[in-house]
C-alpha positions as CSV (number, residue, x, y, z in Angstrom):
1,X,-14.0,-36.9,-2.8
2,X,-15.6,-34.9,-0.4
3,X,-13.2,-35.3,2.1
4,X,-10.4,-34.1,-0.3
5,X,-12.9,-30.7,-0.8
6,X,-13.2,-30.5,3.1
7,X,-9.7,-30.6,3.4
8,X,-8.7,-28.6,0.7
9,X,-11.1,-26.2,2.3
10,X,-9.7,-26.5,6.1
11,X,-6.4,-25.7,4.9
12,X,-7.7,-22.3,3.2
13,X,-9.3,-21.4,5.8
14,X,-6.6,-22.1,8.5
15,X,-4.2,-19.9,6.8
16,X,-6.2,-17.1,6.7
17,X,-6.9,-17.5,10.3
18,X,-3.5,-17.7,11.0
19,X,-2.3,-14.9,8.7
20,X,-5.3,-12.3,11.0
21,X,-3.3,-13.4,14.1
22,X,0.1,-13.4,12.5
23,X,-1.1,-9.6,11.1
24,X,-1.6,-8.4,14.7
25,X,1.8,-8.9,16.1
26,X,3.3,-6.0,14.0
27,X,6.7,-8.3,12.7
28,X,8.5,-6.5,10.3
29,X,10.1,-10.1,9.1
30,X,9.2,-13.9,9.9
31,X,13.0,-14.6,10.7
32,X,13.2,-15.7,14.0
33,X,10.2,-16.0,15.1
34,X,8.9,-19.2,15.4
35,X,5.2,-17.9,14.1
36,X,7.0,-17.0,10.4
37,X,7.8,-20.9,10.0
38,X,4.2,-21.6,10.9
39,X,3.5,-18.9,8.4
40,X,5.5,-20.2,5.9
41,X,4.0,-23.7,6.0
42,X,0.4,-22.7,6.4
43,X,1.1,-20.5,3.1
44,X,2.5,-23.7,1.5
45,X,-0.5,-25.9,2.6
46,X,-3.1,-23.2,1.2
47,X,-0.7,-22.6,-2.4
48,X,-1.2,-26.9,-2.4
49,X,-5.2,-26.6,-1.7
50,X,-5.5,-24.0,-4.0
51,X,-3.7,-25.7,-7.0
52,X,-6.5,-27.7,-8.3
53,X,-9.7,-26.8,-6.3
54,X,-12.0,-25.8,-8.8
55,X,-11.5,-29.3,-10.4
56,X,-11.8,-30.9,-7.2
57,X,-15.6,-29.3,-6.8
58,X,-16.2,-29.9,-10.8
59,X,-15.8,-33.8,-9.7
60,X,-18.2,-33.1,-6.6
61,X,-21.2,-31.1,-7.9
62,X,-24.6,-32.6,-8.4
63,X,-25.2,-34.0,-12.3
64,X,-26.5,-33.1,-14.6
65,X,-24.0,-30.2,-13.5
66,X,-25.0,-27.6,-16.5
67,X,-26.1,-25.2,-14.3
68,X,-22.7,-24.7,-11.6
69,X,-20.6,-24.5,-14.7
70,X,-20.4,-20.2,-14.7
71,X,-19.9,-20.7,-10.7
72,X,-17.0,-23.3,-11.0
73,X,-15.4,-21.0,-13.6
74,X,-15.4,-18.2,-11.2
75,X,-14.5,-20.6,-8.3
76,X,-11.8,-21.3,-10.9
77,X,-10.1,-17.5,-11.5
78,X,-10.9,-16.9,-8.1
79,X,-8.4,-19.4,-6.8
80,X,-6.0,-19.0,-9.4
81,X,-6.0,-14.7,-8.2
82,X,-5.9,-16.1,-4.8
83,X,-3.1,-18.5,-5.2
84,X,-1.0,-15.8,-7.6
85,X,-1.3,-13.2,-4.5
86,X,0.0,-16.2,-1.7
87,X,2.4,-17.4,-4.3
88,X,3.9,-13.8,-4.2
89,X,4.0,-13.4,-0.6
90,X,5.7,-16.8,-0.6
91,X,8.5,-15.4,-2.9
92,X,9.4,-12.7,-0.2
93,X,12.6,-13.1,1.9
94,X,10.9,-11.5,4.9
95,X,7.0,-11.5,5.5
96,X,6.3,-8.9,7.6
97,X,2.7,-8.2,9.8
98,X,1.9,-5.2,7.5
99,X,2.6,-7.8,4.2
100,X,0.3,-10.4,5.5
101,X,-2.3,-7.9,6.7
102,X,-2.3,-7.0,2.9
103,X,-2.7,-10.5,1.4
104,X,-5.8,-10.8,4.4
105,X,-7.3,-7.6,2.7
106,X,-6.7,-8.7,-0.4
107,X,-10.1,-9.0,-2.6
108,X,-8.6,-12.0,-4.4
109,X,-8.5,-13.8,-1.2
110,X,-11.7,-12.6,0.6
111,X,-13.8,-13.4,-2.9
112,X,-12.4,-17.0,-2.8
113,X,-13.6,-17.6,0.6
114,X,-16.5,-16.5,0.1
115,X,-17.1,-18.7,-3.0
116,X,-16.0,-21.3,-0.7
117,X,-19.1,-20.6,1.5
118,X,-21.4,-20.2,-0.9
119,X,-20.6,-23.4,-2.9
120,X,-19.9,-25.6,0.2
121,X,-23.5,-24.2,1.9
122,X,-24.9,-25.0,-2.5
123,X,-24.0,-28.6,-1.7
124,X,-24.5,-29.2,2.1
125,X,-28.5,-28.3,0.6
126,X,-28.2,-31.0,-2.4
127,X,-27.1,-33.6,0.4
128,X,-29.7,-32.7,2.7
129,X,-32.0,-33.2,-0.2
130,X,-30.9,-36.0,-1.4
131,X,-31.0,-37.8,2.1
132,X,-34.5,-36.7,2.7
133,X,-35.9,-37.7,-1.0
């Protein structure tokens, strides 16, 4: 289970890294270039991450789990925003620096990363808990 979150979570995360650097070449289209494939499929793995990810950290929380039920339903609009926002860009016939800058701005994105964080750093202190109890 947890390796399914981490790599749910790797994928994210290498997308959005990708998209800063893909941003700063100023492309007005991924044709071409072989960076807009790489773009394409590192939008693809992030869309499949996202699909799913709030279940995947219902399975993974702490029971009794009561109390990350309002986080998890944030978590949960959070990547759906987030994965309606790729899942436009992905639609696009060209995806140009300026278009992927955007989606990088975007608030839908930078909120679900950093509910990432926060739930991912919420668990890493149950485990370290857990281990030392």
């Amino acid at each position: 289970m947890r390796q399914d979150l981490t790599d749910r979570v790797n994928a994210i995360e290498e997308c959005y890294e990708f998209m800063l650097a893909y941003a700063a070449q100023g492309l007005p289209a991924d044709a071409g270039v072989p960076s807009g494939g790489q773009l394409r499929e590192f939008l693809r793995r992030a869309a499949e991450a996202l699909s799913g990810l709030a279940e995947a950290y219902t399975s993974a929380v702490p029971q009794p789990a009561a109390a990350y039920q309002p986080f998890l339903g944030v978590l949960k609009r959070d990547a759906a925003d987030a994965l309606a926002a790729i899942e436009l860009v992905r639609g696009q016939p060209a995806l140009s620096s300026q278009l992927i800058d955007n989606l990088n701005a975007s608030i839908h994105v930078r909120a679900l990363l950093t509910d990432l964080f926060l739930i991912d750093e919420v668990l890493k202190g149950h485990s370290s808990t857990a281990v030392a109890d």
